[in-house]
N, CA, C and O atoms as a MOPAC input file, in Angstrom:
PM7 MOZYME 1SCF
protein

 N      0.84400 1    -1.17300 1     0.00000 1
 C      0.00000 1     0.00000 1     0.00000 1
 C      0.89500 1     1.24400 1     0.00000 1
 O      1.89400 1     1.32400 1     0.71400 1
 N      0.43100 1     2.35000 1    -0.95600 1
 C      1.46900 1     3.31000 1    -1.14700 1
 C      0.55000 1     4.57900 1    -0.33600 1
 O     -0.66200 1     4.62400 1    -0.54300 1
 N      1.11500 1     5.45500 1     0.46200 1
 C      0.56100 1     6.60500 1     1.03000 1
 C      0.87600 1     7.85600 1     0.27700 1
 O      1.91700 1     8.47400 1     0.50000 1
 N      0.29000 1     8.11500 1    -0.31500 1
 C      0.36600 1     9.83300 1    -0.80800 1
 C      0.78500 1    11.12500 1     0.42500 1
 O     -0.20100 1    11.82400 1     0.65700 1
 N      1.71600 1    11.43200 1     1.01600 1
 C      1.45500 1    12.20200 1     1.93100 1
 C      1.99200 1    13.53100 1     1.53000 1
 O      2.68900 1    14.18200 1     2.30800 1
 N      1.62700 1    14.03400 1     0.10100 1
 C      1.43200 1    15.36400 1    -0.58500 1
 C      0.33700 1    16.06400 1    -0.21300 1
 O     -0.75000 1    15.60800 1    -0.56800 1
 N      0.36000 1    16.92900 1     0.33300 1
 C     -1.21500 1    17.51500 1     0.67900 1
 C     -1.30200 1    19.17700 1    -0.23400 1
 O     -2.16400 1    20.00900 1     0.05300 1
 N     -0.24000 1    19.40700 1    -1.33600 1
 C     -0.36100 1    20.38000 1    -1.88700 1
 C     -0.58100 1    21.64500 1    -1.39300 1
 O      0.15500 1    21.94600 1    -0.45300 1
 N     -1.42300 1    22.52400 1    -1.76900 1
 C     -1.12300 1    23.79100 1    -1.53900 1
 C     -1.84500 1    24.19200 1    -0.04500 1
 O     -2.01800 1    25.32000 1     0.41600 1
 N     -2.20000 1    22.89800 1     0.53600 1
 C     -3.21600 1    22.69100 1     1.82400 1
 C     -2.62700 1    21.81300 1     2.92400 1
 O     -3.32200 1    21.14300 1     3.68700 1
 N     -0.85700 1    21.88000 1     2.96000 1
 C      0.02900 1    21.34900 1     3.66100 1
 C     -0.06300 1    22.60900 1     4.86000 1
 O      0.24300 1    22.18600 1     5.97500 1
 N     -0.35100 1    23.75400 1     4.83000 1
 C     -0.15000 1    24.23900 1     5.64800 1
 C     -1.27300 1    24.55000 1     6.75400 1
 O     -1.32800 1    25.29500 1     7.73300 1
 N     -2.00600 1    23.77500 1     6.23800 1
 C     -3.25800 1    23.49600 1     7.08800 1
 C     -3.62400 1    22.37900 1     7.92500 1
 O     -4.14800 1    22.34900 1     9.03900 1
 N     -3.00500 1    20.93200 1     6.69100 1
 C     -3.30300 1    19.81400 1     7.18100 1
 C     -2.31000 1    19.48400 1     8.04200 1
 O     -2.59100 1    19.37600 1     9.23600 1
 N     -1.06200 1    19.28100 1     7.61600 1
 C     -0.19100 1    18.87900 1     8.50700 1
 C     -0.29900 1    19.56400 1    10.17200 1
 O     -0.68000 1    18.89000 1    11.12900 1
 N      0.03200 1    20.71500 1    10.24900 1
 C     -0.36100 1    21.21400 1    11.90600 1
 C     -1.65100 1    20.21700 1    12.13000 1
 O     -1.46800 1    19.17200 1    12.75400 1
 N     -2.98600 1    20.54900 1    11.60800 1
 C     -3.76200 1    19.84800 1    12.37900 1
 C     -3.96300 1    18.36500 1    12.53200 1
 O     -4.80400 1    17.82000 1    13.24800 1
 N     -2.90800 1    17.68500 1    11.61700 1
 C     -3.13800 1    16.13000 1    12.36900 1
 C     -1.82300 1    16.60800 1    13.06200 1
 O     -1.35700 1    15.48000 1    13.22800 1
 N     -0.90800 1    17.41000 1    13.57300 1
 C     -0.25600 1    17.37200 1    14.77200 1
 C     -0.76000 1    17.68400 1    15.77100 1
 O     -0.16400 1    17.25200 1    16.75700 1
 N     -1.82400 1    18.39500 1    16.01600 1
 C     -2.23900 1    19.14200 1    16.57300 1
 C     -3.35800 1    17.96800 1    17.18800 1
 O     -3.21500 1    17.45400 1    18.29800 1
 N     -4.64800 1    17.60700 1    16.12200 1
 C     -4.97600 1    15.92600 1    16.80000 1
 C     -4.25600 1    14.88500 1    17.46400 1
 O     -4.69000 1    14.25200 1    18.42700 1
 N     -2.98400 1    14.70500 1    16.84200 1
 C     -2.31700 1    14.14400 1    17.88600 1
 C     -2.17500 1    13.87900 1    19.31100 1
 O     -2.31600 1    13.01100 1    20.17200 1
 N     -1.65200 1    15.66300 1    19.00700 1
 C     -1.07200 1    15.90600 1    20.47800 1
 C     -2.37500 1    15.70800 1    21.61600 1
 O     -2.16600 1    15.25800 1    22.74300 1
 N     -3.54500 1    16.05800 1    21.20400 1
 C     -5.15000 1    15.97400 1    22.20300 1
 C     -5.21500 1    14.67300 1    22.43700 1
 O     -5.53900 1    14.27800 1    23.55800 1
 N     -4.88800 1    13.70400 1    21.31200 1
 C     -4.93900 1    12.32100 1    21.41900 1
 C     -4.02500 1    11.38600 1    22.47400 1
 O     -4.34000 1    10.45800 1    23.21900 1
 N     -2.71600 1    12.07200 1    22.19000 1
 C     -1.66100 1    11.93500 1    23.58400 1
 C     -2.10200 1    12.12000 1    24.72500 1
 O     -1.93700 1    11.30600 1    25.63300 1
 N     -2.90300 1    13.52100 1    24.88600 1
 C     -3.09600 1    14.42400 1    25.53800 1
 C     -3.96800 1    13.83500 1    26.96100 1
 O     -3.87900 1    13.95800 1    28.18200 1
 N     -4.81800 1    13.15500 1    26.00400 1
 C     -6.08100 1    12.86200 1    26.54400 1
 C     -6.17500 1    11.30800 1    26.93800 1
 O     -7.15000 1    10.80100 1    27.49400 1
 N     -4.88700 1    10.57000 1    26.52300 1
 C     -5.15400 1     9.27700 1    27.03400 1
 C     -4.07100 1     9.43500 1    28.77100 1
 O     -4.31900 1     8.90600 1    29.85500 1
 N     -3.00500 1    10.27500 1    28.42100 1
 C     -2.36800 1    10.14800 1    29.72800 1
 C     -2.61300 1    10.64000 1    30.45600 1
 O     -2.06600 1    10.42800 1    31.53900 1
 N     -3.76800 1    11.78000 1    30.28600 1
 C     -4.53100 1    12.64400 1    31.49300 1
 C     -5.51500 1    11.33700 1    32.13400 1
 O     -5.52300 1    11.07400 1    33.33700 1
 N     -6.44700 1    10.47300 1    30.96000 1
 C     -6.91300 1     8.52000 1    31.77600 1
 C     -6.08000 1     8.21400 1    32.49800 1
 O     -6.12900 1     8.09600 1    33.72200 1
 N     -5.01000 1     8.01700 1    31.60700 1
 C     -4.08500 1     6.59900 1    32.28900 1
 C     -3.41300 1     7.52300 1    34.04400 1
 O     -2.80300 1     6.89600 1    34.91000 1
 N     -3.69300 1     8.78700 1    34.12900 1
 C     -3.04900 1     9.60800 1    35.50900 1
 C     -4.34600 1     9.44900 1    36.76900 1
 O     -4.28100 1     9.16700 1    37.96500 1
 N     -5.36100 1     9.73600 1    35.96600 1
 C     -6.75200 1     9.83500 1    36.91500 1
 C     -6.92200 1     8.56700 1    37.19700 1
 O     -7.03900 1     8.33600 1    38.40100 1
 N     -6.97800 1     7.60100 1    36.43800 1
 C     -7.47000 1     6.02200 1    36.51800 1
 C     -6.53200 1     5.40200 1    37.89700 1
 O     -6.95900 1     4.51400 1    38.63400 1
 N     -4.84900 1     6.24100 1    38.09700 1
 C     -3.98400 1     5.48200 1    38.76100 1
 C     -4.48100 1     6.21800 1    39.89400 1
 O     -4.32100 1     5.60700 1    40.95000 1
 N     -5.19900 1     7.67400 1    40.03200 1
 C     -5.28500 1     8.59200 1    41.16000 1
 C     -6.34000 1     7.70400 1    42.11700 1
 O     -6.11800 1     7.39300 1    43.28800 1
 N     -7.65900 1     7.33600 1    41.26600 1
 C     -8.64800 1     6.77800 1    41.49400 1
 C     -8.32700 1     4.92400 1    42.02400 1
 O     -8.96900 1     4.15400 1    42.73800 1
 N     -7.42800 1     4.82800 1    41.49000 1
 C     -7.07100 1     3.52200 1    42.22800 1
 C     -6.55800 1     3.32800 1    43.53300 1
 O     -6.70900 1     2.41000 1    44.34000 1
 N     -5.83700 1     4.52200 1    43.57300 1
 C     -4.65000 1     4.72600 1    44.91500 1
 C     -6.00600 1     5.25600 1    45.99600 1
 O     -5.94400 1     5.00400 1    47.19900 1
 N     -6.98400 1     5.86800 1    45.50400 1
 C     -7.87000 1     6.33200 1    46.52300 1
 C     -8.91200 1     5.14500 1    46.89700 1
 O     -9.51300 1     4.93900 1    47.95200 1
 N     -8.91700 1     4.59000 1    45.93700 1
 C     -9.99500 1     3.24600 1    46.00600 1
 C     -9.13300 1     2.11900 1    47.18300 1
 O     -9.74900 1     1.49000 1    48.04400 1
 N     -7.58900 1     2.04300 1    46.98800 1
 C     -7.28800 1     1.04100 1    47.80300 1
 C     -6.95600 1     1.86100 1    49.07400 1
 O     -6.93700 1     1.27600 1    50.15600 1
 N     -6.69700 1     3.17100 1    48.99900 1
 C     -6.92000 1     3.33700 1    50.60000 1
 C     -8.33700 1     3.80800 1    51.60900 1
 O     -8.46200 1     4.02300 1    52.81400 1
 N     -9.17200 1     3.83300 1    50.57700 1
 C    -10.64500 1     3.40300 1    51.49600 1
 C    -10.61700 1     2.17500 1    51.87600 1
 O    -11.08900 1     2.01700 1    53.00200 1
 N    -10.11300 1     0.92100 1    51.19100 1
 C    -10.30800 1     0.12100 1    50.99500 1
 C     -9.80800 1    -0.51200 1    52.60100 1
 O    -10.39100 1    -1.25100 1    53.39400 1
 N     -8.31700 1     0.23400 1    52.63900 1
 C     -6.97200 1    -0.24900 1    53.77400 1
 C     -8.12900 1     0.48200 1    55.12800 1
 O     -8.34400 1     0.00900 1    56.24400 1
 N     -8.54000 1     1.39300 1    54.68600 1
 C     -8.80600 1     1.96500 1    55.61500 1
 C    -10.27000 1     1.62300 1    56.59800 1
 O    -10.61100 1     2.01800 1    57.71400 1
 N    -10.82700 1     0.83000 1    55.73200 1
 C    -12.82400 1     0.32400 1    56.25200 1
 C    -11.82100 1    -1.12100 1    56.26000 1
 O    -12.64200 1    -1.78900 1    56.88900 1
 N    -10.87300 1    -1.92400 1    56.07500 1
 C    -10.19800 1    -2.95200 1    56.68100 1
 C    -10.06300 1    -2.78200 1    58.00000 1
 O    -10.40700 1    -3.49200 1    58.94500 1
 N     -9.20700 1    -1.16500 1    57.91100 1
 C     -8.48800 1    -1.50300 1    59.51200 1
 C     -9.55100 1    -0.80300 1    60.53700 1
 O     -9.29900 1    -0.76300 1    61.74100 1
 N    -10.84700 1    -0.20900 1    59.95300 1
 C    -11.88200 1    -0.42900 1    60.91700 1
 C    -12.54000 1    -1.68600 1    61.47800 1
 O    -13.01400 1    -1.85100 1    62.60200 1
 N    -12.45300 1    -2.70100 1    60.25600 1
 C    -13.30000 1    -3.49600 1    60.78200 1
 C    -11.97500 1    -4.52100 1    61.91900 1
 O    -12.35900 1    -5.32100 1    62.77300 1
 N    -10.91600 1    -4.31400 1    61.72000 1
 C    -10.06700 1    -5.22000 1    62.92100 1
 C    -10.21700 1    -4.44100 1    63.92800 1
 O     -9.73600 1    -4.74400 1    65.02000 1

């Protein structure tokens, strides 16, 4: 499969904005993958913590 990645006289449009998608795309999975670890760390210390109530 051959990719054309000439975008002609509309390179100066396209290119920034699939960098620019990119970067939101980066953007937006490691802002998940940060909250998901925040939300875990808070989940296991309710967790430690209604444990060491119930001993």
């Amino acid at each position: 499969m051959h990719f054309d990645f000439d975008a002609g006289k509309y390179a100066a449009y396209v290119w920034p904005a699939f960098a620019l998608t990119a970067g939101a795309f980066v953007w937006m999975i490691a802002d998940s993958l940060a909250s998901a670890r925040r939300w875990r760390r808070e989940a296991e210390r309710l967790q430690a913590q209604r444990d060491a109530r119930k001993s």
